[in-house]
LOMIBA-437531 format. One record per residue: x, y, z of N, C-alpha, C in turn. Coordinates in steps of 0.05 Angstrom, whole numbers, padded with zeros to 5 digits, always signed. Layout:
% LOMIBA-437531
XYZXYZXYZ
...
% end
This chain:
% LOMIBA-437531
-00683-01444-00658-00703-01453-00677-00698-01482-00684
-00730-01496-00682-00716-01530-00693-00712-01529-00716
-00694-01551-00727-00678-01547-00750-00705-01563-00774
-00707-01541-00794-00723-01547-00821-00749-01530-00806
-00761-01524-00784-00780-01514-00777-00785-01482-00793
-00805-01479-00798-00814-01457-00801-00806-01435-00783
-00792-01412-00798-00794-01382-00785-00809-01376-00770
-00834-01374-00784-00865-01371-00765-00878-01386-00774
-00907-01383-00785-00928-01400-00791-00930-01406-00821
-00937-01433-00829-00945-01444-00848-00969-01453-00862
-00981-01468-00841-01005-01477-00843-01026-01460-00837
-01043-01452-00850-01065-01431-00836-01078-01435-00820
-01082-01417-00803-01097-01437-00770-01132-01426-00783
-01143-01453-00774-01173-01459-00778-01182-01438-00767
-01196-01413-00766-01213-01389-00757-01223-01367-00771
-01238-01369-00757-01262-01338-00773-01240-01322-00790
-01243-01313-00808-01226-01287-00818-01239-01262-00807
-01229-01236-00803-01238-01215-00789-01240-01189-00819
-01257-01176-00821-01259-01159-00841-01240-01130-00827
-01223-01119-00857-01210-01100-00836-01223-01067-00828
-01215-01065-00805-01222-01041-00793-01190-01028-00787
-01181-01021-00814-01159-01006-00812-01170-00966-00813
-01159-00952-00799-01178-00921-00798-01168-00910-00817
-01188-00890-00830-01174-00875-00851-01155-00850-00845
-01150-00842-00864-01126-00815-00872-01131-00792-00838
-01153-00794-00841-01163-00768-00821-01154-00779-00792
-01137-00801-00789-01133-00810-00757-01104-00813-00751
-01090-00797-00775-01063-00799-00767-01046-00813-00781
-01053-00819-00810-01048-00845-00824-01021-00828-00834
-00993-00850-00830-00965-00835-00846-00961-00855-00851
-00947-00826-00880-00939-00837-00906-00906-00859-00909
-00906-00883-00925-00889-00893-00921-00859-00891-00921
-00856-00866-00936-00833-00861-00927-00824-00854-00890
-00847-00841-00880-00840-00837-00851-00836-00855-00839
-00857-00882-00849-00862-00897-00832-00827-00923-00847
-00813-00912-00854-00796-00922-00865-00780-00912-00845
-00767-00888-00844-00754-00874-00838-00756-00876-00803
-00777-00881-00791-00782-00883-00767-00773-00921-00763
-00775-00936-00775-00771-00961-00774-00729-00973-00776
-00728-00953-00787-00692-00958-00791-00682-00936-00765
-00693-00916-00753-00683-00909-00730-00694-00935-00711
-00707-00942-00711-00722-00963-00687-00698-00988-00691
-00691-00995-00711-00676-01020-00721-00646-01020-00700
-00645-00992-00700-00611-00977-00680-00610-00990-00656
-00634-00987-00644-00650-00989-00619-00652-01018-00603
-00653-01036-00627-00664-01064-00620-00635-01077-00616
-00628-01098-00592-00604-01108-00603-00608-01130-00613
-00585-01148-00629-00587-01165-00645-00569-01180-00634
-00573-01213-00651-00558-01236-00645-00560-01245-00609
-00532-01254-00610-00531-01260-00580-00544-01244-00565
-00543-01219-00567-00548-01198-00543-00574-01204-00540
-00601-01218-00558-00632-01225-00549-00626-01244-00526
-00609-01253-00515-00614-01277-00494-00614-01264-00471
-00604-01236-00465-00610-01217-00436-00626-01199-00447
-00644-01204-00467-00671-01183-00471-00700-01203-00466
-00700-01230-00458-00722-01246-00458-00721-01255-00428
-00749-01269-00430-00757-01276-00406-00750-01262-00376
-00755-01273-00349-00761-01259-00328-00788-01244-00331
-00788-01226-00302-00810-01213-00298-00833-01192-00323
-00848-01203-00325-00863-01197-00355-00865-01164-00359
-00876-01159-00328-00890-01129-00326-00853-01114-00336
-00834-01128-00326-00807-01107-00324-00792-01115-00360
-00805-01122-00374-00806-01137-00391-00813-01113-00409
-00843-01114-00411-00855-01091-00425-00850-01062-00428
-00832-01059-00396-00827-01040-00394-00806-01024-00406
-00775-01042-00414-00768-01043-00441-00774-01039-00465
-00793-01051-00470-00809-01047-00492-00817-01018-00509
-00844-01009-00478-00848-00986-00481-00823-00957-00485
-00799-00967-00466-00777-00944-00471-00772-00950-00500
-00765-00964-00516-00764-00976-00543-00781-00958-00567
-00810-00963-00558-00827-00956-00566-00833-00915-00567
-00824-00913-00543-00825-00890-00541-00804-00874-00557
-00779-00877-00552-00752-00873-00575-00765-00877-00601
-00774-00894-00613-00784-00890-00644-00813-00875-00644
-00818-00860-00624-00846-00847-00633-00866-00857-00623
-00875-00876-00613-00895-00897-00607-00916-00865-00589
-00940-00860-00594-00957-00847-00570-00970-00872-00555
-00993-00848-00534-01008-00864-00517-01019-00874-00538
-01041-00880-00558-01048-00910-00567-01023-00935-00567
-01015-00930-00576-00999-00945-00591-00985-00967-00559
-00975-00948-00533-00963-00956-00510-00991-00967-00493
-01014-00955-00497-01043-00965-00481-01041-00995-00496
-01039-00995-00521-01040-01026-00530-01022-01045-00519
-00995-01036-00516-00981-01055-00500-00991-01061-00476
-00995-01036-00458-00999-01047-00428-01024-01066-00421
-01035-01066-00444-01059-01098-00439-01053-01109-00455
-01029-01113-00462-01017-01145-00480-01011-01166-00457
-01008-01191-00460-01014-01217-00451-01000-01233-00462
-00987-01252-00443-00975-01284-00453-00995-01295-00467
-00995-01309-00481-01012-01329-00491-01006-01350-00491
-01006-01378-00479-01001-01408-00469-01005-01412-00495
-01032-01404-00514-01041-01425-00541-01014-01420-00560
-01011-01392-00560-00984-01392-00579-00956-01408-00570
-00950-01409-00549-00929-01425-00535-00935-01459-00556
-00964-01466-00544-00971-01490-00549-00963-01498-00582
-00964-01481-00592-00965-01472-00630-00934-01468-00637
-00913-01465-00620-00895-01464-00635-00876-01489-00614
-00884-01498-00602-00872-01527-00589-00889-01547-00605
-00904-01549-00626-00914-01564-00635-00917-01559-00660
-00896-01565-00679-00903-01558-00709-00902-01589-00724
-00918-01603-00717-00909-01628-00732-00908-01640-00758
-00920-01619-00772-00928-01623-00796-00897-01619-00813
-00874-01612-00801-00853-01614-00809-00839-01642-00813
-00854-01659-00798-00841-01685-00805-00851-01703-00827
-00873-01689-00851-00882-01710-00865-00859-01703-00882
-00869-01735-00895-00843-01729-00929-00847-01702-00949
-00837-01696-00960-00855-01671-00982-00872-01689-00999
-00874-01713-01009-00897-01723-01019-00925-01717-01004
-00919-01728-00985-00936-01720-00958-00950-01704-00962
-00935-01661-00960-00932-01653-00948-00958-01627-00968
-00932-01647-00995-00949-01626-01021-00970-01638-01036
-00981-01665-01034-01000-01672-01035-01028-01657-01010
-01029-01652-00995-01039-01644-00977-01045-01611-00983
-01029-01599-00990-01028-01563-00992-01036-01560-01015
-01030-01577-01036-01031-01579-01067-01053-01591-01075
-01081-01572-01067-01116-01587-01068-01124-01572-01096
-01149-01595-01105-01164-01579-01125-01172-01550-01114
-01179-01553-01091-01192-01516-01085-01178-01498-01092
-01144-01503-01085-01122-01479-01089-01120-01487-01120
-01120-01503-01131-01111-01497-01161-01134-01492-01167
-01149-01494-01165-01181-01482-01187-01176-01460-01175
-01181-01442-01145-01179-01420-01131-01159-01402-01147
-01138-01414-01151-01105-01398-01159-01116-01389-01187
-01127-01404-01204-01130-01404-01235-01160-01382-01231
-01172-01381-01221-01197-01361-01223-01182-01333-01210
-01171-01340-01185-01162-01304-01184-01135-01294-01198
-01120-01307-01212-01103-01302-01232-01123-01284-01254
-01138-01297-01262-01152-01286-01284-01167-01265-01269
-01181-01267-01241-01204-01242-01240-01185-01222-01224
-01158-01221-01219-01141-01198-01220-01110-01185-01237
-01122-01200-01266-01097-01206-01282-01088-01174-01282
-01108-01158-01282-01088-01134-01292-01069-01116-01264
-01082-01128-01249-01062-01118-01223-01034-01145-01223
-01039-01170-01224-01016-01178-01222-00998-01173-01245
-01004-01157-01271-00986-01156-01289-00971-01128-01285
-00989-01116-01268-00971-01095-01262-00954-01094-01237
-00956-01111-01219-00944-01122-01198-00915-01135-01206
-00913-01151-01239-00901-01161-01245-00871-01139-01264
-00894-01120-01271-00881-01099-01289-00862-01084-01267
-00875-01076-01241-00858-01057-01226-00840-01075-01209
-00851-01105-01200-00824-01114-01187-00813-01146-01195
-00824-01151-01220-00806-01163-01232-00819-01198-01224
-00844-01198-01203-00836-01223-01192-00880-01230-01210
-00867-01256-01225-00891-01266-01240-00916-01271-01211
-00943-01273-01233-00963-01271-01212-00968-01301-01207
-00962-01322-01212-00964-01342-01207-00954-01354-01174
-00919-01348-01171-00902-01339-01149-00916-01319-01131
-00927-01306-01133-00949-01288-01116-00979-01305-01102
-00984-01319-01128-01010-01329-01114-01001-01356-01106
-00983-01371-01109-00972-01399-01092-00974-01385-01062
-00962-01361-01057-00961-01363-01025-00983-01346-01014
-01012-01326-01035-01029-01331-01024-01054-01345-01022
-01041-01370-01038-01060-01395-01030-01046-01416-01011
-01019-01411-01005-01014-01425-00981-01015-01413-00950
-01011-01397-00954-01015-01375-00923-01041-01374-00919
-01059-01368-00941-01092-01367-00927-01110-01373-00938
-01105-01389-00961-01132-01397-00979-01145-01370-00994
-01123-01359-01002-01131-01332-01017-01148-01310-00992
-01136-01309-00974-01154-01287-00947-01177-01303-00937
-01180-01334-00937-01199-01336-00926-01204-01342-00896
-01172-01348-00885-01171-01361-00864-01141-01342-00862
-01143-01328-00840-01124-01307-00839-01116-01309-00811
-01127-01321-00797-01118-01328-00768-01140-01313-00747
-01138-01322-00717-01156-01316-00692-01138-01302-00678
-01115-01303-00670-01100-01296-00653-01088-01262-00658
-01093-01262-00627-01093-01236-00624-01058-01220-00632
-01060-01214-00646-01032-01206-00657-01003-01194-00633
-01012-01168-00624-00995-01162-00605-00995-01187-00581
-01016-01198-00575-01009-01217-00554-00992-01238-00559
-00992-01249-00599-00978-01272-00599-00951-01260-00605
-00938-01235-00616-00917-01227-00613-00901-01221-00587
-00911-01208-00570-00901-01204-00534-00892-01230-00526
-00913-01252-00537-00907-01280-00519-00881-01289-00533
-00884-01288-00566-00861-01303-00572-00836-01288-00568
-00832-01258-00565-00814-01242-00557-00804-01250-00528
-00812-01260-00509-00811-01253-00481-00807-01276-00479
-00812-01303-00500-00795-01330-00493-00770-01332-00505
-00756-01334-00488-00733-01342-00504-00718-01372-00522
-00737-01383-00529-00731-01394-00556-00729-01389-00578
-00737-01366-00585-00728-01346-00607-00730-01325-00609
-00726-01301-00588-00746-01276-00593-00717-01259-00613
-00697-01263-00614-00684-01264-00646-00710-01249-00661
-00720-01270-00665-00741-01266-00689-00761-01239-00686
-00774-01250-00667-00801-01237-00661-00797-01211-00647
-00775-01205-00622-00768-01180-00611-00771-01147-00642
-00758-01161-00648-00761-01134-00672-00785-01129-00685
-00809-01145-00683-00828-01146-00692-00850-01129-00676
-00841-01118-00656-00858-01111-00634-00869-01073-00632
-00849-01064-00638-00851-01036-00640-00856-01029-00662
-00850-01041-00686-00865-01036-00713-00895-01044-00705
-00904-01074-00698-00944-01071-00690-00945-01038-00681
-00932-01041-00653-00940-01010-00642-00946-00989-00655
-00930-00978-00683-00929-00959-00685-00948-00962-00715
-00958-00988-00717-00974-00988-00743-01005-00988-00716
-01005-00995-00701-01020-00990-00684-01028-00957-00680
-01010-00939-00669-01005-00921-00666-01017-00901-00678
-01007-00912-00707-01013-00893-00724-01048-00894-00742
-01056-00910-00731-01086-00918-00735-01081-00939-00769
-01067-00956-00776-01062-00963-00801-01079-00990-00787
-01073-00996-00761-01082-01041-00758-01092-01025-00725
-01111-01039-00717-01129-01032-00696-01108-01045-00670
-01118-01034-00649-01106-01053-00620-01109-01089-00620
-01127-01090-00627-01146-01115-00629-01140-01135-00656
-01106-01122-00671-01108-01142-00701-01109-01172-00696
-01123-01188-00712-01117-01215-00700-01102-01216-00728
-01091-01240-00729-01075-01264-00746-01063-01293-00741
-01042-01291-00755-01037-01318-00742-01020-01323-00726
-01018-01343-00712-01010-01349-00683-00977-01340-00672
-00959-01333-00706-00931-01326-00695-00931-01290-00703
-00953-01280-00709-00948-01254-00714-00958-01244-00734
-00962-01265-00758-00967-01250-00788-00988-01235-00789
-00997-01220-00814-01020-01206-00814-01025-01211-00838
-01051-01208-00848-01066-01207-00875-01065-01232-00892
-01071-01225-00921-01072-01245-00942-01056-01271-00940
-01026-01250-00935-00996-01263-00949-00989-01268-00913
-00992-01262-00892-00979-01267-00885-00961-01249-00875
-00961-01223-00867-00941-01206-00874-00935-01194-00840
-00906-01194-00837-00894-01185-00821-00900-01157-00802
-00891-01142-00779-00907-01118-00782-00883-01097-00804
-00855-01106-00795-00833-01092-00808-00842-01095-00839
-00848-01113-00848-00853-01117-00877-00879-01095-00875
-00896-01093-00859-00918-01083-00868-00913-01063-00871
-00896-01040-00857-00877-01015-00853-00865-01019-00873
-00851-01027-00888-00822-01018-00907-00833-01032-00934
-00842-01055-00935-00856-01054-00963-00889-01054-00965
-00902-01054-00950-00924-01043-00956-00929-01020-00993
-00952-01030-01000-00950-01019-01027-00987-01010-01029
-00998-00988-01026-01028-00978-01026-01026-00990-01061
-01043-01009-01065-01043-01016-01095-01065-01012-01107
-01093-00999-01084-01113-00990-01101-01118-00964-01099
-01086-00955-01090-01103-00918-01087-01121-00906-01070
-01128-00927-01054-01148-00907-01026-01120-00902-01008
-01112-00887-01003-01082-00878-00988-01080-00897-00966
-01079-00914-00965-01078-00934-00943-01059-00964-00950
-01054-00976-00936-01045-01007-00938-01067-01021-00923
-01085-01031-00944-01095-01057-00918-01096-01082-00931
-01074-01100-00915-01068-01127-00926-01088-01147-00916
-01109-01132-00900-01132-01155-00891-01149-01154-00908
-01161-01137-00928-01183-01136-00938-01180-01127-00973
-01154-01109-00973-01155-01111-01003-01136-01121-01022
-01147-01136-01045-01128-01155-01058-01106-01144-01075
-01117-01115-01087-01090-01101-01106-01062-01100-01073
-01068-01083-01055-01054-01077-01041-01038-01109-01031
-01052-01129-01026-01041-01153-01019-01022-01160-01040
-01028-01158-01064-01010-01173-01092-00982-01146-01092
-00990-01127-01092-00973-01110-01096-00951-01117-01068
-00955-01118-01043-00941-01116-01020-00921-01141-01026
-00947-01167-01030-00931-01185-01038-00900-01185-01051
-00911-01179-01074-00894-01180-01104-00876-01161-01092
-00874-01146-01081-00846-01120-01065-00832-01137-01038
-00848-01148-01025-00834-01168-00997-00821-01188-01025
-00832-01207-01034-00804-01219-01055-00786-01204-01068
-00794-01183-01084-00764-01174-01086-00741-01169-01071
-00757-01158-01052-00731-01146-01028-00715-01172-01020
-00717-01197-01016-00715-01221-01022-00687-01228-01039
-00686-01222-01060-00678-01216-01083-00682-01232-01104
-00701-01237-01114-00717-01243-01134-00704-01229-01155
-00702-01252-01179-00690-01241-01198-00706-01243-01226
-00708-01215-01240-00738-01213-01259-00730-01224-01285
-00752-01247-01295-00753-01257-01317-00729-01282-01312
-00721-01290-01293-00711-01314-01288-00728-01342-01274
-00727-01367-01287-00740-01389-01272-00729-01386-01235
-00747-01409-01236-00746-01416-01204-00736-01448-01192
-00755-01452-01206-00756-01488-01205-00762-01497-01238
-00744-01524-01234-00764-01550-01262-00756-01563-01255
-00777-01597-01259-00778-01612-01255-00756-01631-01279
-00742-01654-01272-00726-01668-01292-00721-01689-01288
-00717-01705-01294-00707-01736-01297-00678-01738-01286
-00670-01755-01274-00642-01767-01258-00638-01787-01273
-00620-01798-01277-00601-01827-01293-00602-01844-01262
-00599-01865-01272-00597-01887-01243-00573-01878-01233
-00547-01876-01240-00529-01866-01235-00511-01842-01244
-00498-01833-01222-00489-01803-01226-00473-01786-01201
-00458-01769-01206-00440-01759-01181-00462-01753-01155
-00479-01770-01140-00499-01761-01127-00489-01746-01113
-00460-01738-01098-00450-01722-01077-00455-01689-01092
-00453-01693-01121-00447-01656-01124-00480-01654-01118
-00505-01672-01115-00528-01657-01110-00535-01645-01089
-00559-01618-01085-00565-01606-01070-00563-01579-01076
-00585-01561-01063-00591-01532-01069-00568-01517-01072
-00550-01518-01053-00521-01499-01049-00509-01509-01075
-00497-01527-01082-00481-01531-01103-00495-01529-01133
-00499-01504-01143-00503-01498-01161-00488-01497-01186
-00492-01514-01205-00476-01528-01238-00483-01512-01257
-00471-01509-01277-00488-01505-01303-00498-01527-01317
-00527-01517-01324-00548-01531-01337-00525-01557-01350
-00506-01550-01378-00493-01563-01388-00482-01586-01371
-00471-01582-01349-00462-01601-01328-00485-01631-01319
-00502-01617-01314-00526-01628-01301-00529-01652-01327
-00530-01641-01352-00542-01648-01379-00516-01674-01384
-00500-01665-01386-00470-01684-01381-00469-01711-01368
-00487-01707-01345-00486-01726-01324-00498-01745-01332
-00532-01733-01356-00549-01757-01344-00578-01742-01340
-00571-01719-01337-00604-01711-01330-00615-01703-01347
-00635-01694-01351-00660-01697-01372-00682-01678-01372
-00695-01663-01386-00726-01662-01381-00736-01676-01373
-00764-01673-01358-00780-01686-01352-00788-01705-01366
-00797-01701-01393-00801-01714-01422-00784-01733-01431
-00760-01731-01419-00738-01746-01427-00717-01730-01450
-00731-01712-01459-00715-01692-01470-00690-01681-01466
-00666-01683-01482-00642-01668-01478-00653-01636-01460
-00642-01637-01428-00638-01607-01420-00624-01594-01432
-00655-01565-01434-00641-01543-01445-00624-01519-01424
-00606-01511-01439-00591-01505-01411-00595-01472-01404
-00617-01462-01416-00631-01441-01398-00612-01415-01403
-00593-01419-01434-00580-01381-01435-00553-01392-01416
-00549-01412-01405-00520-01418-01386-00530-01405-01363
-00558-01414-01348-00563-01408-01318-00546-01438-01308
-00542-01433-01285-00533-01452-01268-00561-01454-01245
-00559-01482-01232-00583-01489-01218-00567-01521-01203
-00583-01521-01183-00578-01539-01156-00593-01557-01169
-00587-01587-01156-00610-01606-01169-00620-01614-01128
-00639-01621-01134-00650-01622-01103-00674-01649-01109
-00669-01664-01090-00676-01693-01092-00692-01695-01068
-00713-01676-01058-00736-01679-01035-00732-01702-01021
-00737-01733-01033-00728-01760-01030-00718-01781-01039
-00695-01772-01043-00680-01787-01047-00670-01788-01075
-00656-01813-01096-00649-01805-01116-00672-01815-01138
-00685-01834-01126-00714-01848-01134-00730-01836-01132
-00733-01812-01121-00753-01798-01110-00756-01767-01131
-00778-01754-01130-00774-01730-01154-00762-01715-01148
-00752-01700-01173-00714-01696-01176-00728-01658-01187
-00716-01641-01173-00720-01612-01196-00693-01595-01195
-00695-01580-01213-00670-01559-01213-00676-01537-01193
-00663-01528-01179-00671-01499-01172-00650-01481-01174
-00665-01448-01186-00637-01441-01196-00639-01415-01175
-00625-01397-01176-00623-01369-01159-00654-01359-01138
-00677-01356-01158-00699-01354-01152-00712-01371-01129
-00705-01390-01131-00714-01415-01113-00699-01413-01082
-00674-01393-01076-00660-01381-01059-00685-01371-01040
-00701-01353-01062-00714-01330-01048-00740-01339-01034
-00748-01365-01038-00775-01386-01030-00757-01394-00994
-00735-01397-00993-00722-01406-00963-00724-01372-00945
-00718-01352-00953-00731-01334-00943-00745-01321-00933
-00775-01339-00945-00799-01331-00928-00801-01351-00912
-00798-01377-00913-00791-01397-00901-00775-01413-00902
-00771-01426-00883-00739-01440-00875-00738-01472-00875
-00768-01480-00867-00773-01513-00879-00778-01521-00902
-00754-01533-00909-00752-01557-00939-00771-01555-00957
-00793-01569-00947-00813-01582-00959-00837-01561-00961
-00842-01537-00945-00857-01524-00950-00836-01497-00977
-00819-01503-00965-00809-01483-00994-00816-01499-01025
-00804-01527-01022-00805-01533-01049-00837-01540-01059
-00853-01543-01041-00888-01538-01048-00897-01517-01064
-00879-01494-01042-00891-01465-01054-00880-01461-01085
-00861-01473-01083-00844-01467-01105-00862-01482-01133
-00866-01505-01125-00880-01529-01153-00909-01519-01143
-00920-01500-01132-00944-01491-01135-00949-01475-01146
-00928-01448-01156-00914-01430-01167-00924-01447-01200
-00910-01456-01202-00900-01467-01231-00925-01487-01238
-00945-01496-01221-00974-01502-01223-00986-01483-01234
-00990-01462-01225-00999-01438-01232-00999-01433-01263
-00967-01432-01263-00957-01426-01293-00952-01447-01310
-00974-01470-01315-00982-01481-01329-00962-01507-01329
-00951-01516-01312-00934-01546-01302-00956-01556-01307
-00950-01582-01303-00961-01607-01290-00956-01627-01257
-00974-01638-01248-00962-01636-01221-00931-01659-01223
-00915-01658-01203-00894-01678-01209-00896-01701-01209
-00875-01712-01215-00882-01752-01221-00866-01759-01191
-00875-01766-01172-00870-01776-01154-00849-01797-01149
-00849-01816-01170-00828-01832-01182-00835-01863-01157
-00812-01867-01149-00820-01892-01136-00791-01889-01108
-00788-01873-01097-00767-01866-01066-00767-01887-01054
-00744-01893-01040-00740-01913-01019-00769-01901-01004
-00774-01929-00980-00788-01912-00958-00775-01902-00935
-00783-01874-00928-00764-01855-00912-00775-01871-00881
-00764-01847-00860-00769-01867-00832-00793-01842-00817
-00802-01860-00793-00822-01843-00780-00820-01820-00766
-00828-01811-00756-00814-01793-00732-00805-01793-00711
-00812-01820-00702-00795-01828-00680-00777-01848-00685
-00760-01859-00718-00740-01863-00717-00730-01843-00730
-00739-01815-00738-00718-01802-00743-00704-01793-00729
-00714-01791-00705-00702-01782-00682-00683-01793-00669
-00690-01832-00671-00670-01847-00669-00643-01838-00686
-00651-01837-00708-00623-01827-00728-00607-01802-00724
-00625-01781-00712-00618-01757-00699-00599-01760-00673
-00608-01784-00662-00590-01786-00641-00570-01807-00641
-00564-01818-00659-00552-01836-00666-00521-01815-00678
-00536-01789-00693-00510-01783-00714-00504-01755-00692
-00527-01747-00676-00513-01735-00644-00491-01747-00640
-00500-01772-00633-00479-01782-00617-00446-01791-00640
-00448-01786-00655-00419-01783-00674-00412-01756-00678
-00422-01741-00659-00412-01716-00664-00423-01687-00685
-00445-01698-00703-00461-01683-00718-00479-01661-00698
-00481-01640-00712-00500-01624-00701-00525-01617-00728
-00548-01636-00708-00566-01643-00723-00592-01622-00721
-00588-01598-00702-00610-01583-00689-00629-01586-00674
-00619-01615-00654-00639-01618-00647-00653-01647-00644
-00664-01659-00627-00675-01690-00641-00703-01683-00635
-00713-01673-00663-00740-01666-00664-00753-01676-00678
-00742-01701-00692-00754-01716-00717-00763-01701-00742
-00740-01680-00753-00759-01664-00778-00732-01666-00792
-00733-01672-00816-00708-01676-00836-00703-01651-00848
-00680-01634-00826-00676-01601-00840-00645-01611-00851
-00643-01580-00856-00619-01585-00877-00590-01596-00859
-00590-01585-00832-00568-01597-00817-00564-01631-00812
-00595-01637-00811-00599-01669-00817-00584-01684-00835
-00595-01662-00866-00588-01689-00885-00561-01688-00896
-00544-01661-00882-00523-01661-00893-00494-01676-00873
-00508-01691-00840-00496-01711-00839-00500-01741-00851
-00528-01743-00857-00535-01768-00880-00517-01768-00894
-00506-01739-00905-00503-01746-00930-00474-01756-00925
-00460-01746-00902-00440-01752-00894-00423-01778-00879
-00462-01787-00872-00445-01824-00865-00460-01837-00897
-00470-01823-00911-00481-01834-00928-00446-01848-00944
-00428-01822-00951-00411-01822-00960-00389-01839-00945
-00384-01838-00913-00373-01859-00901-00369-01895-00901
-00402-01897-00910-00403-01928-00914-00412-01936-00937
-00400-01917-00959-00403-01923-00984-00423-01923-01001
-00452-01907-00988-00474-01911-01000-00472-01884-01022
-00500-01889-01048-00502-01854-01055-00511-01842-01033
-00496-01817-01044-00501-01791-01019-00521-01777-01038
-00548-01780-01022-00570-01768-01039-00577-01751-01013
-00569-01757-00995-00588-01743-00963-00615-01748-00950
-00623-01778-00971-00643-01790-00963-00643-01804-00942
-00652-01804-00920-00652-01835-00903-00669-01842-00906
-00655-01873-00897-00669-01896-00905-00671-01921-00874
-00699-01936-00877-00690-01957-00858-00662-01968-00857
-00649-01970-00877-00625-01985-00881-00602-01967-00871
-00596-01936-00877-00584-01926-00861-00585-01923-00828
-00606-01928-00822-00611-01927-00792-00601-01950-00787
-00606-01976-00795-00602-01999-00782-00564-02004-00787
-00555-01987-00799-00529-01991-00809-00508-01972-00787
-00522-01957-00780-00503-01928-00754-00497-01952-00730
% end
């Protein structure tokens, strides 16, 4: 995986949304505990880690055919195995995950762009026109409805744009390449068997690395937390919104979301300060942070939150806007793995729940993409392992910054800068 890149998809791909044609009760529809229970024998089945590098690529047809024994061991019938044997590479998905570029803007960039009047007017109307499902979403798993609707107004514009791509085809392809089927291999016999079982048609489309519905949702997620939230005995995350908020709000817990705890706030930095203890991992107590120099937003003495401890995380730099993130903010890198789309979701979250947007402040200017790459191969070549020279500032990046940052005496904020490049 390139380093800071997205798990799977981020951006919602521009296409029709499809209304769902999930079948009812009368076609075989099981209940989630089976379909639980059938999903953790399948899990036995799959191997993991290293061992995906002699389960990918080669001959496709002898490929599938794996598969199907797979499939068959967890239950899979003829639907479910007829859907595989007309599954298909797909080149467009190939094309879609060799090309994520949108990882290289700054997060100013990144969350200016995701962070539109449509999604905040959008977020603030269906908060209210489904308050009493997200309060009960909130009551059974703890996770506020604001944090619910940040990621389904970033995954699809609230279901409007849910993806074209043909689901089993974009899973097979990314399974059967081996640049990560890690990921995606396990994802394959759960479609099947939600296939199978008449719950998501042969034909589900979504988006281009696999997801399905509102949120975005996995097929294993769709299997194990799946949540029927309006009572027609079904899950359908394409078409109904209790069932989407509910699945949601259960995929973050499992996460481990922690109830009635913050996530993120925004605060003020002193010009100077131990810049090395900053960053997400190194988590202080509030009091510490307060010690240093930091501040409310307001300028206000930080309050130190009951003695939570929280990371201070500096997107860009130490000039650049500064927030706490405490435990909760863990659980935003879980659904995804790039930087800047976590900390969006996160200050979109807290948009919701009545923030203000952040003060941008005044950041060095960062570098382009094709000198980050220069810098990528610059701190290659000292021996860093940077993930990659793909020009996207992930965490393996900035924590050699931070490391020649500290070498030639600069603050170690993990920002680069023209001036660190020109200095390697």
């Amino acid at each position: 995986m390139a380093e800071g890149e997205h798990d799977l998809t981020v951006v919602p791909v521009l296409a029709r949304p499809r209304a769902s044609i999930s079948s009812p009760r009368a076609t075989g529809y099981v209940t989630a505990v089976r379909l639980r229970a059938i999903l953790a024998s399948l899990l036995l089945l799959v191997p993991s880690g290293p061992a995906f590098a002699g389960q990918c690529g080669g001959d496709f047809a002898a490929w599938k055919a794996a598969i199907a024994a797979e499939a068959v061991s967890a239950g899979v019938g003829r639907t479910g195995l007829d859907a595989l044997a007309g599954a298909a590479i797909d080149a467009k998905v190939l094309e879609r995950d060799r090309a994520q570029g949108v990882f290289s803007q700054s997060f100013i960039e990144f969350s200016r762009r995701m962070i539109n009047d449509y999604r905040l007017k959008n977020g603030a109307a269906n908060l209210k026109k489904y308050a009493e499902t997200f309060d009960r979403a909130e009551r059974e798993f703890g996770v506020p409805g604001p944090v619910i609707a940040a990621f389904w107004a970033l995954e699809t514009d609230f279901g409007a744009v849910q993806g074209d791509f043909l689901t089993l085809n974009a899973l097979v392809t990314l399974a059967h390449d081996c640049r990560r089927p890690e990921l995606f291999r396990p994802q394959v016999v759960p479609l099947l068997i939600l296939i199978d079982r008449g719950i998501l048609p042969a034909d589900v489309r979504g988006a281009w690395a696999g997801e399905i519905g509102q949120t975005q949702i996995l097929p294993t997620d769709y299997l194990l937390r799946g949540v029927d939230g309006d009572g027609d005995g079904r899950v359908d995350l394409r078409s109904s919104v209790p069932d989407v908020i509910m699945t949601t709000a259960n995929k973050i817990l499992s996460r481990g979301w922690k109830a009635g705890q913050p996530w993120i706030r925004e605060v003020r930095v002193p010009d100077a300060m131990p810049w090395e203890e900053t960053g997400r991992t190194n988590k202080l107590p509030l009091a510490q942070w307060s010690a240093w120099g930091v501040t409310e937003r307001s300028g206000a003495p930080l309050d130190d939150g009951g003695g939570l401890s929280a990371g201070l995380v500096l997107p860009m730099g130490r000039k650049g806007p500064a927030f706490l993130t405490f435990d909760n903010y863990d659980v935003y890198l879980q659904w995804n793995q790039s930087a800047i789309y976590t900390l969006t979701a996160a200050h979109l979250a807290a948009r919701f729940a009545g923030q203000p947007a952040y003060d941008p402040r005044a950041p060095e200017p960062g570098l382009s993409r094709d000198e980050m790459k220069q810098l990528q191969a610059k701190l290659a070549a000292r021996g860093y392992d940077v993930g990659g020279i793909d020009g996207v500032l992930g965490s393996l990046t900035r924590e050699a910054v931070r490391a020649e940052q500290k070498r030639l005496g600069l603050a170690i904020d993990g920002w680069p800068t023209k001036a660190l490049l020109a200095m390697l």
